[in-house]
Backbone as JSON, one array per atom type, in Angstrom:
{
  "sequence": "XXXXXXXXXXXXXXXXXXXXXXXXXXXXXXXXXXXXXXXXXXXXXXXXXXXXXXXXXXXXXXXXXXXXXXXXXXXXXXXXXXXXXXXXXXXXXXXXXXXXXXXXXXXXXXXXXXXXXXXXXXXXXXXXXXXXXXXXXXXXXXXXXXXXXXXXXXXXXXXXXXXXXXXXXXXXXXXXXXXXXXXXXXXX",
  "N": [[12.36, 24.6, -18.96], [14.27, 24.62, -21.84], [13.77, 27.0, -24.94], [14.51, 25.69, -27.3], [14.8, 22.67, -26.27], [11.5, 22.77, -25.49], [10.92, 22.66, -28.17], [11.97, 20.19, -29.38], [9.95, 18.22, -28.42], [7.98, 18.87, -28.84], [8.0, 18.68, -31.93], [8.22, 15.73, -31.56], [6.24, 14.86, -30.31], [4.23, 16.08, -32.66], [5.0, 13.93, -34.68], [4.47, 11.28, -33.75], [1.52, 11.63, -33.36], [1.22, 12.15, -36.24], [1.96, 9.4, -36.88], [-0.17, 8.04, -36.14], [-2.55, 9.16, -36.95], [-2.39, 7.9, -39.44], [-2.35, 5.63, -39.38], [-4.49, 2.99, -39.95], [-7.41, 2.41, -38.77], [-9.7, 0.67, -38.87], [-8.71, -1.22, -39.22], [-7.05, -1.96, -37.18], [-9.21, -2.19, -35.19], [-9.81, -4.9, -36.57], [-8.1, -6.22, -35.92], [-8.09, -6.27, -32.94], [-10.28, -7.99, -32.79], [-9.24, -10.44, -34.0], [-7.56, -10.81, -31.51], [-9.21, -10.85, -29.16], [-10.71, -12.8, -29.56], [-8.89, -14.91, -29.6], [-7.82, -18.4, -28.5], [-5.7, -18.75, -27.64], [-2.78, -16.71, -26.86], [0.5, -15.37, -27.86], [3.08, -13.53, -27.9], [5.26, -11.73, -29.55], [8.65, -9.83, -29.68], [11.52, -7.84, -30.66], [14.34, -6.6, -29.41], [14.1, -3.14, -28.19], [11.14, -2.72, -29.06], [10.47, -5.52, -28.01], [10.53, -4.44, -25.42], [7.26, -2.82, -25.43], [6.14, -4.38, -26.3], [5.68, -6.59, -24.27], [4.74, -5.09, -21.85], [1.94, -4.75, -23.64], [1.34, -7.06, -23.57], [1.32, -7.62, -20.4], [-1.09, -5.72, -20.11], [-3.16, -7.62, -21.82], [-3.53, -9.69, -19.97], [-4.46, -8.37, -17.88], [-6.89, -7.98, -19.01], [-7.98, -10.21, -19.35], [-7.58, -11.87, -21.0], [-5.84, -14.85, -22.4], [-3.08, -14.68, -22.14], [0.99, -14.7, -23.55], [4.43, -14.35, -23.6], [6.46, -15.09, -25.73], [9.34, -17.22, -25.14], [9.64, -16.97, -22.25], [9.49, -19.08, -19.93], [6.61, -20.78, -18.6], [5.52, -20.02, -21.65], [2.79, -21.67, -23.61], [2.63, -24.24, -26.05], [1.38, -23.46, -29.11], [-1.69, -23.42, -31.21], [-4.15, -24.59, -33.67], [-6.82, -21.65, -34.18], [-4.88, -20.42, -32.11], [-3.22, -17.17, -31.67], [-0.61, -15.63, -32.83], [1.42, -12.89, -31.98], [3.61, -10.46, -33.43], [5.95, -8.02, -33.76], [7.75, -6.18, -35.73], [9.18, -3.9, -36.8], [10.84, -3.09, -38.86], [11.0, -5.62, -40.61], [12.23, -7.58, -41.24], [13.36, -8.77, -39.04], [15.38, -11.6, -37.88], [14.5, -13.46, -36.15], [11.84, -13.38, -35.86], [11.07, -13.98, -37.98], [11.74, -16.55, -38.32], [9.84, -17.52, -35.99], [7.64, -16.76, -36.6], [7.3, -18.42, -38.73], [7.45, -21.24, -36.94], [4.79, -20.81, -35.67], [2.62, -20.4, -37.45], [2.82, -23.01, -39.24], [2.45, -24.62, -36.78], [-0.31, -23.95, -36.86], [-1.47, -21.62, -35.52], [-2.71, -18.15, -36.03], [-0.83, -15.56, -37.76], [-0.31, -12.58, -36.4], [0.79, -9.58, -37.36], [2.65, -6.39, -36.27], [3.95, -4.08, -38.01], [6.63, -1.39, -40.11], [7.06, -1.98, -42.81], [5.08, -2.66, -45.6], [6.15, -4.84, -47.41], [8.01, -6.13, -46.42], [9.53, -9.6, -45.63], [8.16, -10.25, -43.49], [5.77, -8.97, -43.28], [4.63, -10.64, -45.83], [4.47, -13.62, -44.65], [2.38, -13.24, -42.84], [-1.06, -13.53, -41.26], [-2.14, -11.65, -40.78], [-1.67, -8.11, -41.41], [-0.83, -5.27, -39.38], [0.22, -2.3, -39.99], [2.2, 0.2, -39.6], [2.94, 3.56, -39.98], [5.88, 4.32, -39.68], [9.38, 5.84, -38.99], [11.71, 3.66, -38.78], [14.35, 1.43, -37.66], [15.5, 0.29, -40.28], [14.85, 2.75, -41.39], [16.19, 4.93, -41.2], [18.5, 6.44, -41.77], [19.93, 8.67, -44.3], [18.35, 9.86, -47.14], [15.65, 8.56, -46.46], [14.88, 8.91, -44.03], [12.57, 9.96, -41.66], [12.19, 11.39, -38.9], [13.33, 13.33, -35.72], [13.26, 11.44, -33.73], [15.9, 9.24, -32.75], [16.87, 6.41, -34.34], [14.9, 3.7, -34.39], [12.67, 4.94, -32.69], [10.96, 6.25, -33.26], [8.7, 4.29, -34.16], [8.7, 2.57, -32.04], [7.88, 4.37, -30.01], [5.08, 4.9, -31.33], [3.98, 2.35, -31.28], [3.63, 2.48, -28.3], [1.74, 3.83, -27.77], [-0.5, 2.96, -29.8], [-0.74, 0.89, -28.63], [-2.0, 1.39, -26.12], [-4.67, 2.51, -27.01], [-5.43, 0.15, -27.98], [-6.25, -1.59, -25.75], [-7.89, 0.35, -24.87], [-10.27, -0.39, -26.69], [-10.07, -3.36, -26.68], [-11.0, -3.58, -24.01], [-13.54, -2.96, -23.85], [-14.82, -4.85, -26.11], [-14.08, -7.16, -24.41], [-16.04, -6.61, -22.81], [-14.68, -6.12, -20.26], [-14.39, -4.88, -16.82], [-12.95, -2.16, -15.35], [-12.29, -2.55, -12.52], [-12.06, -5.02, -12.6], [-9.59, -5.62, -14.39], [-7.77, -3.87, -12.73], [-8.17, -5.88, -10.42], [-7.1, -8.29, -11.43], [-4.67, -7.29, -11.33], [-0.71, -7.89, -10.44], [-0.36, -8.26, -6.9], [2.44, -8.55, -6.59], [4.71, -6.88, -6.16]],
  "CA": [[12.83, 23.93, -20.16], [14.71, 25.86, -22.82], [12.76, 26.79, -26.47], [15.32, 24.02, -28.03], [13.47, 21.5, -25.56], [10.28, 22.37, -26.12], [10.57, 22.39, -29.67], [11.92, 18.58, -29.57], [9.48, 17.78, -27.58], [6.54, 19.44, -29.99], [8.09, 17.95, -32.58], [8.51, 14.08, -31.43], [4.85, 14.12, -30.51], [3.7, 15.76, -33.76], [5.84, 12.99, -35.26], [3.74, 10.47, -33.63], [0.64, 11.8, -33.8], [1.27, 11.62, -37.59], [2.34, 8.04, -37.55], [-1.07, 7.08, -35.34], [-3.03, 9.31, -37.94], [-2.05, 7.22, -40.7], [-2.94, 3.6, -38.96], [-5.91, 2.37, -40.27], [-8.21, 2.3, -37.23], [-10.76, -0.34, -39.24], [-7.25, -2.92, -39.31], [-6.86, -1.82, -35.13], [-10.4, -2.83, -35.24], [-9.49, -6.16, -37.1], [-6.52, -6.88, -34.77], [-8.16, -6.38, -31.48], [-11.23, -8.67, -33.03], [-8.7, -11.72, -33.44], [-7.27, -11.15, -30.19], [-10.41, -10.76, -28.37], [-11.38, -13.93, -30.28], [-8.04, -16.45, -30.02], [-7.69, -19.06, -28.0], [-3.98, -18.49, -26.99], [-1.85, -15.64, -27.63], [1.37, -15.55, -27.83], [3.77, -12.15, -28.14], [7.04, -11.53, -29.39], [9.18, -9.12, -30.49], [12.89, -8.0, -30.34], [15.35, -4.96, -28.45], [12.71, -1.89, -27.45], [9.78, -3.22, -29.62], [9.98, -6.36, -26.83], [9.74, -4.01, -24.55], [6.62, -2.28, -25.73], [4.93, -5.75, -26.44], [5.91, -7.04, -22.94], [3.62, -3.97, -21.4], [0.49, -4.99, -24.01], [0.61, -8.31, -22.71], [0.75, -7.3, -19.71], [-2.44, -5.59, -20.0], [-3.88, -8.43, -22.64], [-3.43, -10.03, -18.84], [-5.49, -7.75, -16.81], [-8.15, -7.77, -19.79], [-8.21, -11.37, -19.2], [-6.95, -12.72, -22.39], [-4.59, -15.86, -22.44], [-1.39, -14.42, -23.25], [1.91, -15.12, -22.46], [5.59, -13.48, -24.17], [7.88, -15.95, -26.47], [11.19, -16.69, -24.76], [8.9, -17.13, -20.89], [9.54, -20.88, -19.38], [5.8, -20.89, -18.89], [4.54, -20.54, -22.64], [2.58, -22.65, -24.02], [2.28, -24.02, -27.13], [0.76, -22.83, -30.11], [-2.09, -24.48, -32.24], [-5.51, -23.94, -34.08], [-7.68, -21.05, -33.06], [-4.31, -19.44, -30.97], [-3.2, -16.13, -32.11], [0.58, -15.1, -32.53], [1.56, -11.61, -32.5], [4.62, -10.23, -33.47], [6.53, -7.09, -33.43], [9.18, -6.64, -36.75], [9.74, -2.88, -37.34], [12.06, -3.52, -39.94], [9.91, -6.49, -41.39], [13.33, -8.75, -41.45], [13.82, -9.65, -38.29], [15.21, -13.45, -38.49], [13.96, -14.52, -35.3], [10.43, -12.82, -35.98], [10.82, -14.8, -38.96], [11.52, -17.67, -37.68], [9.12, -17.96, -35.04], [6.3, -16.89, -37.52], [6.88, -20.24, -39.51], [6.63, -21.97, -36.25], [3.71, -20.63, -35.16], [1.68, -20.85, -38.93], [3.18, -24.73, -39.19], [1.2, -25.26, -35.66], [-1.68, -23.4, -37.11], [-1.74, -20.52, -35.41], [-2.87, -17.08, -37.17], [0.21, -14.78, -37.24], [-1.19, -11.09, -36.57], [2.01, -8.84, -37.27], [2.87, -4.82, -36.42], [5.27, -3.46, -39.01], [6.21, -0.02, -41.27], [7.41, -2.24, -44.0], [4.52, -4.31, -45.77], [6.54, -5.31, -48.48], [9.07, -6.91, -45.74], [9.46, -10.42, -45.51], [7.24, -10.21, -42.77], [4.64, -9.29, -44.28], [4.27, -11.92, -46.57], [4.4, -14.92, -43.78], [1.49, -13.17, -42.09], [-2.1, -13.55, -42.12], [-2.77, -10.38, -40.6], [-0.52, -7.28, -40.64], [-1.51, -3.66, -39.11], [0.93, -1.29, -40.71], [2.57, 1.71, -38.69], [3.85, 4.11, -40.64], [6.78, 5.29, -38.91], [10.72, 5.41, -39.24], [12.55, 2.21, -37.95], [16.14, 1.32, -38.08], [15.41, 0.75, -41.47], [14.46, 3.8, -42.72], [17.08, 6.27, -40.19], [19.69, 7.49, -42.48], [19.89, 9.64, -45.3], [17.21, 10.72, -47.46], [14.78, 7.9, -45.71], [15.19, 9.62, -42.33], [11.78, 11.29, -41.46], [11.85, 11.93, -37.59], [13.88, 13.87, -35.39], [13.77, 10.76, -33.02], [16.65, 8.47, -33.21], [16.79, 4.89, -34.92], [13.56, 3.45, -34.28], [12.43, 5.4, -31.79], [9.14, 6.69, -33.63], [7.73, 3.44, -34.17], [8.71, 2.49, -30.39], [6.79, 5.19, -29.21], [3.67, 4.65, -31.69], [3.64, 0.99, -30.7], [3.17, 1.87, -26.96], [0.27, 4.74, -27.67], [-0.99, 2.31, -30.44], [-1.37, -0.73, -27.54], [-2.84, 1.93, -25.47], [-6.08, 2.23, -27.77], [-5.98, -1.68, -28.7], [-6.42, -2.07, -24.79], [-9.44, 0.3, -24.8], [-11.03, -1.28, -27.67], [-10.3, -4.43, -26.13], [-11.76, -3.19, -23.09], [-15.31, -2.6, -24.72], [-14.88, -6.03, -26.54], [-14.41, -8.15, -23.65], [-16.88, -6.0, -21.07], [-13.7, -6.31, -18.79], [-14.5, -3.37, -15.7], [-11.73, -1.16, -14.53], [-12.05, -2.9, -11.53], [-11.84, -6.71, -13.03], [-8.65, -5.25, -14.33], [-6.84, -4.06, -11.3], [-8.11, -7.14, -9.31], [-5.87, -9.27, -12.19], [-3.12, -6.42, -11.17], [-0.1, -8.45, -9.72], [0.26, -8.21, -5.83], [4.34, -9.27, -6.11], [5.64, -5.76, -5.93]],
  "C": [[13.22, 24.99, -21.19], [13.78, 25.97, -24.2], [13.1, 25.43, -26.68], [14.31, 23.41, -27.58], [12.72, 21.4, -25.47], [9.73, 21.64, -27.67], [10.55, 20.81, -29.58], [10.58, 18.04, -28.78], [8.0, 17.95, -28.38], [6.54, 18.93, -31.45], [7.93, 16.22, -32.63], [7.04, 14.08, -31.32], [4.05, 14.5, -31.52], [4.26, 14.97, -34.43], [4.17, 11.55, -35.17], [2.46, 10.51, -33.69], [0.03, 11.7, -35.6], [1.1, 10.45, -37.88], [0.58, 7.62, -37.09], [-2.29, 7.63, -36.12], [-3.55, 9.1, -39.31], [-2.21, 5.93, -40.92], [-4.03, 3.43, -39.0], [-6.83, 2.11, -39.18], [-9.62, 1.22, -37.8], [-9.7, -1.43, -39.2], [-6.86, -3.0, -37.86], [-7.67, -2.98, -34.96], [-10.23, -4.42, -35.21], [-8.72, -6.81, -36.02], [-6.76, -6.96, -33.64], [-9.41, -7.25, -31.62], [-10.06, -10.26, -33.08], [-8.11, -11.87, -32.11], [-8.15, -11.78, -29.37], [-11.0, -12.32, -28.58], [-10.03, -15.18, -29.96], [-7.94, -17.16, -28.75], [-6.62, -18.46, -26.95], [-3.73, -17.19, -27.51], [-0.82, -15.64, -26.99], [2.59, -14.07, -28.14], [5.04, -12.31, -28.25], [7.69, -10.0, -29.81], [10.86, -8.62, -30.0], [13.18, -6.42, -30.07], [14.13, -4.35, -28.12], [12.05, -2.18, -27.88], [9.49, -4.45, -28.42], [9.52, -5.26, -25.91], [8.05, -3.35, -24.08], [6.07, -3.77, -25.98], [4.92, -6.19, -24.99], [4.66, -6.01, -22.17], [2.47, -4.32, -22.08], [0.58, -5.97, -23.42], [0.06, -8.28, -21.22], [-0.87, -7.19, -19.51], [-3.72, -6.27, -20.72], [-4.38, -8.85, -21.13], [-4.48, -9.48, -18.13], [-6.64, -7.62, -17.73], [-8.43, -9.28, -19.61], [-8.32, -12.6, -20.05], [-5.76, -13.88, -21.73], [-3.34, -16.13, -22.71], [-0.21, -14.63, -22.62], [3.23, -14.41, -23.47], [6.85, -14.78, -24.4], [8.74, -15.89, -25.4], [10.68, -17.07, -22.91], [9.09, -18.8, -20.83], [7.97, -21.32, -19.45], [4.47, -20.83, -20.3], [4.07, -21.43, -23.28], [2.74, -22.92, -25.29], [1.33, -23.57, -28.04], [-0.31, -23.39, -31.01], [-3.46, -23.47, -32.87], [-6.11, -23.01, -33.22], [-6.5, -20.09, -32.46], [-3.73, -18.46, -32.64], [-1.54, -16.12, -31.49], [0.76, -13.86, -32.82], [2.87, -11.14, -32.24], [5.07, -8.78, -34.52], [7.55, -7.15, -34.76], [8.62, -5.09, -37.25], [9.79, -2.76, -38.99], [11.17, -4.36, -41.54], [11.03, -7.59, -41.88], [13.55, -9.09, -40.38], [14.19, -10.64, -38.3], [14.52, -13.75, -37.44], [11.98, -14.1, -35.12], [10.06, -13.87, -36.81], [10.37, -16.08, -38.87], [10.32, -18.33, -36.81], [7.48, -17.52, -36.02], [6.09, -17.92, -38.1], [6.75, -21.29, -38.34], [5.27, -21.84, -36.07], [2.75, -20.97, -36.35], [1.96, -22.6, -38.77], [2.49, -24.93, -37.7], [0.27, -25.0, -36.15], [-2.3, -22.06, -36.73], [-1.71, -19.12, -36.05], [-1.56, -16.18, -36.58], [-0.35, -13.31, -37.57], [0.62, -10.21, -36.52], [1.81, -7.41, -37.35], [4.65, -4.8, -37.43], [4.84, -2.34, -39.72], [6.86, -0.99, -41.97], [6.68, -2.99, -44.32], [5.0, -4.68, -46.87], [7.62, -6.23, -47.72], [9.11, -8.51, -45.72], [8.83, -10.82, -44.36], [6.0, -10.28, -42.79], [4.04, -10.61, -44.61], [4.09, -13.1, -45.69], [3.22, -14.09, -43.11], [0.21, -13.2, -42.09], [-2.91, -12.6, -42.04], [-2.05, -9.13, -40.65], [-1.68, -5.62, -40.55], [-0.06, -2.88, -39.54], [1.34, -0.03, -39.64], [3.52, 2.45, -39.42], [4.53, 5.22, -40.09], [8.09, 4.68, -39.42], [10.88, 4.59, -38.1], [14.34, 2.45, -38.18], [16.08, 0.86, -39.73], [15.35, 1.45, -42.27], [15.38, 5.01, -41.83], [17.92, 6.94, -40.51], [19.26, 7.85, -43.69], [18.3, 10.02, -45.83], [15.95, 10.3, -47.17], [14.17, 8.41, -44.11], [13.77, 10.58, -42.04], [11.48, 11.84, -40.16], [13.04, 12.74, -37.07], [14.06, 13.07, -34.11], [14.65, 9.82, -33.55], [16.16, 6.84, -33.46], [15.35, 4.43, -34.9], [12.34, 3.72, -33.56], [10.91, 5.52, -31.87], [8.07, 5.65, -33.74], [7.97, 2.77, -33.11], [7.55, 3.04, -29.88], [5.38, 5.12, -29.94], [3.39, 3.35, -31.04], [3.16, 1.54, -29.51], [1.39, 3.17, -26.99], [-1.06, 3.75, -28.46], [-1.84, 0.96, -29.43], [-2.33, -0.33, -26.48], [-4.31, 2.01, -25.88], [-6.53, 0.79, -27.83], [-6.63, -1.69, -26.93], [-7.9, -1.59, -24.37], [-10.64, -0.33, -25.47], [-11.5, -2.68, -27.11], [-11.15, -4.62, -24.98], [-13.41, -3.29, -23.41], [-15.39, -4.03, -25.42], [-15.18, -6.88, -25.47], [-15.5, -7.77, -22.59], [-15.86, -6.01, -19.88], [-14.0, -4.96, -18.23], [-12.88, -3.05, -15.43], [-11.85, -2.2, -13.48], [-11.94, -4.69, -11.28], [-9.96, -6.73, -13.25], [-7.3, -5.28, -13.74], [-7.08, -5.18, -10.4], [-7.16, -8.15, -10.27], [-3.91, -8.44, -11.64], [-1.79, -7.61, -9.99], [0.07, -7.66, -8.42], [1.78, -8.65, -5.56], [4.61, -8.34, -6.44], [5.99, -5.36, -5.09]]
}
């Protein structure tokens, strides 16, 4: 690998190590206590942030939580007691938006990841964990603090970020390593 490529490479993960430095680990705490605790759960989120929620559920899945990913033929609905969690960068998403006032109007608690808590996100939620990283919101000019592109940095905190929630969660539910992989899908 050339210097150049190390450097980026020493840079992007002190980047993120910053952002995951800066996330309240008593509001993690909080957030993997309503999970651990809801009835239902429900996951959304939009472009590469889906993708990075799609993978926690996943492993909500092999922890043996009740979760399932907006937008799936099989989700269920939403009511007292269930837990929605949703993905908004930005903290405008419309369809984040949107689907947060469904989910509150059923009853369900809306637990939200975002770097903007002043976003209109925010405010509709009854829980938010904060990541303070650049989004497509904050990527040009004098807002610009990474050296990864568009939203990249809070991409990549999200999936290290879900990585901890899962151990946490882990220790919450008593789920074994080996409860786990026996949930692991055999259809590959």
């Amino acid at each position: 690998m050339t210097k150049a490529g190390s450097g980026m490479f020493a840079t992007a993960l002190d980047e993120l190590g910053a952002v995951l430095a800066r996330t309240d680990e008593g509001r993690i705490d909080a957030a993997c206590a309503m999970l651990a605790g809801a009835g239902k759960i429900a996951v959304y989120g939009c472009g590469r942030e889906a993708l990075q929620i799609k993978g926690f559920a996943m492993r909500l899945y092999h922890l043996g939580l009740p979760v399932s990913v907006v937008g799936d033929m099989t989700t269920p609905p939403l009511r007292r007691g269930d837990v929605f969690l949703a993905s908004s960068g930005p903290g405008e998403t419309t369809t984040v938006l949107t689907l947060m006032r469904v989910a509150r109007d059923a009853g369900a608690k809306v637990l939200l990841l975002t770097a903007e808590p002043a976003g209109s996100a925010a405010k509709l939620a009854d829980f938010t964990l904060l990541i303070p990283a650049q989004t497509m919101a904050s990527d040009q000019g004098a807002a610009r603090t990474s050296v990864l592109p568009m939203g990249s940095l809070f991409e990549g905190a999200l999936f290290l970020l879900f990585e901890i929630m899962v151990l946490k969660l882990q220790a919450l539910t008593k789920a074994t390593p080996e409860a786990m992989r026996a949930r692991h899908t055999n259809m590959e």
